[in-house]
N, C-alpha and C positions, 0 to 999 in steps of 0.2 A: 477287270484288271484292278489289282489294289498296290497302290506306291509303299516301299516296303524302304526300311531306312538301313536296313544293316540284312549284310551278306550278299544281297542282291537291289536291285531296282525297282524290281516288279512281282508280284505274285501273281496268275490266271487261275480260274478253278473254273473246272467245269465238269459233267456231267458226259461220261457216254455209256449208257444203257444204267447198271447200277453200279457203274467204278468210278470212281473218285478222282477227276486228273490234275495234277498241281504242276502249274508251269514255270518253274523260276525264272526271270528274266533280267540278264545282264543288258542293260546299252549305254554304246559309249560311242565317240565322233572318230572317226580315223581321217586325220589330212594327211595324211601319208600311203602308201600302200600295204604295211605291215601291220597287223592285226594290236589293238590295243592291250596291252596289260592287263591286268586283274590285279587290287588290294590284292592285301595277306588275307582279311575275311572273306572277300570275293572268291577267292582261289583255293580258300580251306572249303567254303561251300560247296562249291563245282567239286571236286573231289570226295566228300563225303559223301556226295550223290551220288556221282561216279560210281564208288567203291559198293555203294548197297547201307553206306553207314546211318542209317536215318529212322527216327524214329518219329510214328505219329503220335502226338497225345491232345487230345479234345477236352477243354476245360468251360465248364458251365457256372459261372459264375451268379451269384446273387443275393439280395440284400432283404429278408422279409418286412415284415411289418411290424416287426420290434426293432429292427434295426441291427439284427444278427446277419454275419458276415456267412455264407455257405460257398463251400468249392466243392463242386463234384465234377470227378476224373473220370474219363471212359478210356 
């Protein structure tokens, strides 16, 4: 699990057979009986997900041995 600063809490990844699972995780305290809120980023999250709106992009970043910058996108 990796602490994620915006949109959500938490990111999980794992592994079942060769699929990819990404678990976003929201947590929050309730002293009350009603379910807590969500931010506006929190809640645009959860909804884009929802909806199907989400794109993966994998980015390989690095730095050779002259000190040239590379970005390769998959």
């Amino acid at each position: 699990i990796h602490q994620m600063r915006y949109g959500c809490d938490w990111l999980s990844i794992a592994w079942k057979n060769d699929t990819l699972h990404l678990f976003f995780i929201e947590s929050n305290l309730s002293r009350t009986d009603s379910i807590p809120s969500l931010t506006k980023n929190e809640a645009r999250m959860r909804d884009a997900i929802k909806r199907g709106n989400v794109k993966v992009h994998y980015i390989h970043h690095w730095i050779d041995h002259d000190g040239k910058i590379h970005w390769d996108r998959a």
